[in-house]
N, C-alpha and C positions, 0 to 999 in steps of 0.2 A: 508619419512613420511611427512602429510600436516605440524605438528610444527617446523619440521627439514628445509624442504623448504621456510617456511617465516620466518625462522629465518634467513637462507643463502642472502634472500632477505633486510630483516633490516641490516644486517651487512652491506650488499653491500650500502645499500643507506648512511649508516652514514659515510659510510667510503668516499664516494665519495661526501659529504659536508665536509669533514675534508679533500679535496683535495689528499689522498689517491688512487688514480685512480689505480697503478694496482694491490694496495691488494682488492680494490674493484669488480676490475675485476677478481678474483680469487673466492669471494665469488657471483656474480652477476652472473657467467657461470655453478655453478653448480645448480642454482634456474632452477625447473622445467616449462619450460613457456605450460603445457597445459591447465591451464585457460585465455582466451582471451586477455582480457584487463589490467589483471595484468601481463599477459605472454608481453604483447606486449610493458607493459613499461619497463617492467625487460630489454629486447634487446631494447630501446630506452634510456636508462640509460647507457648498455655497450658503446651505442655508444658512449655517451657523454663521458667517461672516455677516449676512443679513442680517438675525438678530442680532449680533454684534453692534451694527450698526443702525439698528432701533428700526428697519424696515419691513416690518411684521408680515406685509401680506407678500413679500418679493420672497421670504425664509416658507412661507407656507408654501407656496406654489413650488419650491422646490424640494422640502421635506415628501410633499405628494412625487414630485417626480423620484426620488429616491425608494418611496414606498412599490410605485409601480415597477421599477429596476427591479426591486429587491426579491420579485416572484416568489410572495408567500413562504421565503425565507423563515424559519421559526425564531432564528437569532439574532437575523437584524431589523426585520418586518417592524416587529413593535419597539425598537428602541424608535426607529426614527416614526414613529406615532406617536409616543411619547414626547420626542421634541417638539410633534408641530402642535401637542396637545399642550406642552407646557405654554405656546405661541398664543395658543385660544386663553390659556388663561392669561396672559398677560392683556390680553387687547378685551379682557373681560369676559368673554366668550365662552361662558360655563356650561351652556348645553352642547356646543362642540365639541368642548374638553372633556366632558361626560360619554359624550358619542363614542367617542377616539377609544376611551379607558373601557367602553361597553363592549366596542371590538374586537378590541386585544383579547380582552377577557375570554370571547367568544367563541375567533379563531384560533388563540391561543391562550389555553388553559393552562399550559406548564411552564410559560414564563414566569408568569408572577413569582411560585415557589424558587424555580429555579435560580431568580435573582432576589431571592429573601424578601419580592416587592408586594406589598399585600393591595392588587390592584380595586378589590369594594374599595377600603378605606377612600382612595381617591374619585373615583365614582359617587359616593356620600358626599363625598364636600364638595365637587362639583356641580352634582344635584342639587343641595341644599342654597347653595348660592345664585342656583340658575332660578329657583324656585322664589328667592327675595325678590 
């Protein structure tokens, strides 16, 4: 039922500000993500629990499910690209993390401004490191 699933959804989010990540993720996987953009943070929040808890490629596979929810969304599309780009860099993954920051750039060209974020810059240093 819609009260049953956003409740499963507030639980998940309190719990993963109380650093509770995987009772969070217990309540956050049974939320039904078939509305768009709240479907699409719900599996961008798993993720973050995942990174949280240092499980890199279980936060990627769900930042991608959040990407695909988020249907070329212009506001939320590239944040959560940028999560799973930050994910590639952590696990070293510089040409991934280049790819990601290539895309954003791509399909969207007025994020960067619009959030002050100077997306080259990040693209050069993931190039340059992919290139080492």
């Amino acid at each position: 039922s819609d009260p049953a699933n956003r409740a499963a959804l507030e639980a998940g989010v309190r719990l993963y500000k109380n650093g509770k990540y995987q009772e969070a993720l217990n309540y956050l996987q049974k939320f039904d993500v078939s509305e768009s953009l709240i479907g699409a943070a719900s599996q961008s929040l798993i993720g973050d629990c995942y990174v949280n808890l240092k499980k890199y490629d279980e936060a990627i596979k769900y930042f991608n499910k959040a990407i695909d929810l988020s249907d070329n969304n212009s506001l939320y599309t590239p944040l959560f690209m940028i999560k799973e780009a930050t994910v590639y860099r952590e696990l070293k993954n510089y040409k991934a993390e280049a790819d990601l920051y290539k895309e954003i750039q791509s399909k969207y060209p007025e994020f960067g401004p619009s959030y002050n974020m100077d997306i080259k810059k990040y693209i050069e240093r993931a190039e340059a490191q992919a290139a080492q």
